[in-house]
ROZA-423794 format. One record per residue (C-alpha): x, y, z; residue in one letter. Coordinates in pm, 1 decimal, always signed. Layout:
residues N
+----------+----------+----------+---+
|       xx |       yy |       zz | r |
+----------+----------+----------+---+
|        X |        Y |        Z | a |
...
+----------+----------+----------+---+
This chain:
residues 157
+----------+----------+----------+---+
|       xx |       yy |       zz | r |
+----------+----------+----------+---+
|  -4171.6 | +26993.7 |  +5425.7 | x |
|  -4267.2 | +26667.6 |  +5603.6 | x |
|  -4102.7 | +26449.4 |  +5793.6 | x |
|  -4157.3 | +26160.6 |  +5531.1 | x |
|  -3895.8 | +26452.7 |  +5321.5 | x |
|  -3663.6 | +26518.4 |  +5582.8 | x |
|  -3494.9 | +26158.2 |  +5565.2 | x |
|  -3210.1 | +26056.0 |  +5450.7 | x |
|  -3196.1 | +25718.2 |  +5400.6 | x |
|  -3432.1 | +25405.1 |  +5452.1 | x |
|  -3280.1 | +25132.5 |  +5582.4 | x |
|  -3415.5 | +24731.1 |  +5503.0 | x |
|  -3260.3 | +24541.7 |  +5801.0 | x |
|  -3300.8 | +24154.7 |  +5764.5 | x |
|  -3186.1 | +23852.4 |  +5857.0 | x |
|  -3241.0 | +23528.2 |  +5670.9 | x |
|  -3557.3 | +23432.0 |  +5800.9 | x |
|  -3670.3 | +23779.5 |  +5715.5 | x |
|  -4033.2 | +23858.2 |  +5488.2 | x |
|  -3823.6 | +24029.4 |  +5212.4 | x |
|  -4147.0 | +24172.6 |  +5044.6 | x |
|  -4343.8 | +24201.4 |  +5366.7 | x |
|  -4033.9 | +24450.4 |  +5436.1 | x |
|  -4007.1 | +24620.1 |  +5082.1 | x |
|  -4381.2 | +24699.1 |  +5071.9 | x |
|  -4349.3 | +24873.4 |  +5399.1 | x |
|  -4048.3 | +25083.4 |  +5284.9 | x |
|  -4201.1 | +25141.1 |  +4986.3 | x |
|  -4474.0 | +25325.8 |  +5227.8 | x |
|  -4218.2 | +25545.1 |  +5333.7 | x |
|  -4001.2 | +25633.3 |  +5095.6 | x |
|  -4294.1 | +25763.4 |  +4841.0 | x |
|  -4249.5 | +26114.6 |  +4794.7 | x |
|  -3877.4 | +26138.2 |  +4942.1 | x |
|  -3586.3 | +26169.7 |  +4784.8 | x |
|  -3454.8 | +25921.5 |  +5065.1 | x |
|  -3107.3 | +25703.5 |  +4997.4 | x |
|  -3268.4 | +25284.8 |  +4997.8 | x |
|  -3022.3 | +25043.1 |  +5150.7 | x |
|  -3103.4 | +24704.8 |  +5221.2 | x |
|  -2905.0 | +24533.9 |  +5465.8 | x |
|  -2822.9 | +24157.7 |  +5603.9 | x |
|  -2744.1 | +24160.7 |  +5910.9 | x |
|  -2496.1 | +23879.6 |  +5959.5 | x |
|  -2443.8 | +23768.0 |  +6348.3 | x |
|  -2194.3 | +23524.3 |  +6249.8 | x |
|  -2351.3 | +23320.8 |  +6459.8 | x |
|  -2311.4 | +23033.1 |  +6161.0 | x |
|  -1900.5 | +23113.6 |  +6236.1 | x |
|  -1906.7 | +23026.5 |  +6576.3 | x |
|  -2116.6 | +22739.9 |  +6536.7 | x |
|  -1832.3 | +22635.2 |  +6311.5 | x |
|  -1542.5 | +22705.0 |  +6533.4 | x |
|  -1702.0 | +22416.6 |  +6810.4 | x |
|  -1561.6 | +22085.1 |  +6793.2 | x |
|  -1864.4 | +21892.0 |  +6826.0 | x |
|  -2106.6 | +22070.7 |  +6591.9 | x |
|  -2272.6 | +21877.8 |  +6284.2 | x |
|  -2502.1 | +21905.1 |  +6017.8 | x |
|  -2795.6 | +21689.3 |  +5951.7 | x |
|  -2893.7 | +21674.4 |  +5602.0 | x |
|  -3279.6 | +21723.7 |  +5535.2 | x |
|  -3212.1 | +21513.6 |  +5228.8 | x |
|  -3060.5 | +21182.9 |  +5361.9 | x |
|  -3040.3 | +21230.1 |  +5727.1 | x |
|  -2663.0 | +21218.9 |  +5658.2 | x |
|  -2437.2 | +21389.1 |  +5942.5 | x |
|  -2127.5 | +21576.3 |  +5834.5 | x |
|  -1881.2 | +21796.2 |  +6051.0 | x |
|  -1963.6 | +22167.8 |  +6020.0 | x |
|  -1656.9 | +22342.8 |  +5921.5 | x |
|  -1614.7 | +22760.4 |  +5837.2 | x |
|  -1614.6 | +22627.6 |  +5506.2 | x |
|  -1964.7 | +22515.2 |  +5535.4 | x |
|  -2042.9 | +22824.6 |  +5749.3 | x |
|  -1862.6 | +23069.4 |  +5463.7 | x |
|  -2105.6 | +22855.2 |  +5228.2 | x |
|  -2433.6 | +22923.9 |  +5410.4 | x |
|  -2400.8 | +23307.3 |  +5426.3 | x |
|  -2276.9 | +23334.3 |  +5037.8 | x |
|  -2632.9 | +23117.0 |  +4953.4 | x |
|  -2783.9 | +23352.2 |  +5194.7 | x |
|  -2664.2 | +23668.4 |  +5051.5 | x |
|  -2763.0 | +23564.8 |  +4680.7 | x |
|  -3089.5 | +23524.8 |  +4782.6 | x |
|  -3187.0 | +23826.5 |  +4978.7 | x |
|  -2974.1 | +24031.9 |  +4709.6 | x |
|  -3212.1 | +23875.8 |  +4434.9 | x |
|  -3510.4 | +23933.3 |  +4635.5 | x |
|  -3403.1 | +24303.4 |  +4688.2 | x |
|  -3285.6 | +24334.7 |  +4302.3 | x |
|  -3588.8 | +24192.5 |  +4166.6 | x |
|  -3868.1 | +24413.5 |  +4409.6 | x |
|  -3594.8 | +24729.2 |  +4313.0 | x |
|  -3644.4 | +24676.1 |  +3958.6 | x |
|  -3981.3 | +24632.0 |  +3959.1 | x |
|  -4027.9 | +24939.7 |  +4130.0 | x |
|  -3791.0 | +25093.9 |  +3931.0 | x |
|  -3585.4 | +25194.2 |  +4266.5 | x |
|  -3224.5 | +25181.4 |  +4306.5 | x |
|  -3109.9 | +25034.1 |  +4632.4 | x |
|  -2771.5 | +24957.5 |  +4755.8 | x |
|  -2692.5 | +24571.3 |  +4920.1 | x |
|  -2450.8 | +24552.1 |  +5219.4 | x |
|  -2386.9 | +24288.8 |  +5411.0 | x |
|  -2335.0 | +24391.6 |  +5786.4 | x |
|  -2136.7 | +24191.4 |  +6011.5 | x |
|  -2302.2 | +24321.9 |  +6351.3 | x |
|  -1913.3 | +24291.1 |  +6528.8 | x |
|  -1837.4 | +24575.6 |  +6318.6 | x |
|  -1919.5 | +24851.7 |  +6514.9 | x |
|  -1718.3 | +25127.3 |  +6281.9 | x |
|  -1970.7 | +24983.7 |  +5964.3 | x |
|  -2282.1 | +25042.0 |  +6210.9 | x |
|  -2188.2 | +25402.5 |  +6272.6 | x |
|  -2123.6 | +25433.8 |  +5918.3 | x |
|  -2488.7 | +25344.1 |  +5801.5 | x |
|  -2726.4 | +25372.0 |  +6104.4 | x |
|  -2528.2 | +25720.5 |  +6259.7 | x |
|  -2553.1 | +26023.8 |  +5983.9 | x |
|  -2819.1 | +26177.4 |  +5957.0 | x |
|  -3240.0 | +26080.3 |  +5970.8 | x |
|  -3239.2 | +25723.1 |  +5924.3 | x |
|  -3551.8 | +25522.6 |  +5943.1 | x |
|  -3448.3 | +25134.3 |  +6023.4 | x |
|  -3777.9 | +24913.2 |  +5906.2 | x |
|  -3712.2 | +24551.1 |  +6031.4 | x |
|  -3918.7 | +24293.8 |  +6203.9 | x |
|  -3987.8 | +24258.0 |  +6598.1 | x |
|  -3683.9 | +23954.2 |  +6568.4 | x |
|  -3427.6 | +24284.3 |  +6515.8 | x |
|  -3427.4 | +24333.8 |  +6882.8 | x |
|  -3254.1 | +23997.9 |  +6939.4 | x |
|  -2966.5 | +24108.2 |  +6743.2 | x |
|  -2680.7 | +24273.3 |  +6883.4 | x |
|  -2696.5 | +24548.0 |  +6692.9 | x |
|  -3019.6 | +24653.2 |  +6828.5 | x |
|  -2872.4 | +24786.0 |  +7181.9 | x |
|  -2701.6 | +25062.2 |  +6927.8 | x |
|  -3023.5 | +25183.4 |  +6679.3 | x |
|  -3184.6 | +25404.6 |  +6945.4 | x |
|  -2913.0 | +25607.4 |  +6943.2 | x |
|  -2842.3 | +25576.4 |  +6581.5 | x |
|  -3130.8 | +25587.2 |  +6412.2 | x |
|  -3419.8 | +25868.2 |  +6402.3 | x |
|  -3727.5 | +25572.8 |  +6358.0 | x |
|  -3730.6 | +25222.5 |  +6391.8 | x |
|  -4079.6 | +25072.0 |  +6216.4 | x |
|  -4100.0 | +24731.3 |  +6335.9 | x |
|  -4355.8 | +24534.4 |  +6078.7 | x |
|  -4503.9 | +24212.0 |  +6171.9 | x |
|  -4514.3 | +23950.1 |  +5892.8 | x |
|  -4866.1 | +23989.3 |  +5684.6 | x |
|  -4845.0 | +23611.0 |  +5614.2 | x |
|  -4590.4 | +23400.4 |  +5889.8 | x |
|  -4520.0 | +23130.8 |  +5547.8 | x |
|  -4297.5 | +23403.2 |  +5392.2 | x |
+----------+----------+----------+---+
C-alpha cells in the first residue's frame, strides 16, 4: 500500500486570491489512485469584519472613484461574492473530473472547526506559500500529516 493510499482526506486550502485550478491540478496529482475524502476549503480571516468594525474605514469604488463607509454589511457582502466564486470554481473543476468534493467555509477563529477537518487522521493540506500568513497555519504541523505548498504556474490567475 502506498502512502498516496494511506490518506484520508485532501484538503484545498484557499483564500480569495488563491489559483483555484493551479490548486485542483495539484490535488488532482495526489488523490489519483486513493480513495481519499476531497474538501475544499476558504479560509476566511475575517479580516474584511474587522476592517468593518473601524470607524474610519471606506471603500473606493474602482468604477467611479466614489467613497462609501464600509459597514459588516458590506463586509458580510464581500465574503458571500467570495464564496460563490471559489464554490463555482471548485464545482465546475469537480464535475469535470467527475470528483465529488465537499465546500466549507472556515472561519480561522474557530479553533473546534480546525480540529475537526485538519486533526483526524492523514490529511494532506495543498495550499500556496501565502497559507503561512494565516493564522491557522501555526496549528497544521500538528494537524496535518503533509502540507504541499504549490507556487502559482501563471501569477495572472
Amino acid at each position: 500500500m502506498s502512502r498516496r493510499d494511506e490518506l484520508r482526506r485532501i484538503v484545498i486550502a484557499m483564500t480569495e486570491s488563491s489559483p483555484v485550478a493551479d490548486l485542483w491540478a495539484a490535488a488532482m496529482e495526489q488523490v489519483r489512485d486513493s480513495h481519499a475524502e476531497l474538501v475544499a476549503v476558504y479560509l476566511h480571516d475575517e479580516r474584511w469584519e474587522h476592517a468593518a468594525s473601524l470607524p474610519f474605514t471606506r471603500e473606493i469604488s474602482l468604477v467611479g472613484g466614489s467613497v462609501s463607509d464600509f459597514t459588516l454589511y458590506r463586509a458580510e457582502q464581500l465574503l458571500t461574492e467570495t464564496v460563490a466564486l471559489l464554490r463555482n470554481q471548485i464545482e465546475q473543476l469537480a464535475s469535470k473530473a467527475g470528483l465529488n468534493v465537499a465546500f466549507e467555509v472556515l472561519p480561522e477563529s474557530d479553533k473546534a472547526l480546525v480540529q475537526a477537518l485538519f486533526g483526524s487522521g492523514e490529511i494532506l493540506v495543498v495550499a500556496t506559500p501565502v497559507l503561512r500568513q494565516h493564522r491557522i497555519f501555526e496549528d497544521l504541523p500538528g494537524l496535518a500529516q503533509k502540507i504541499l505548498l504549490i507556487e502559482p504556474e501563471d501569477s495572472q490567475n
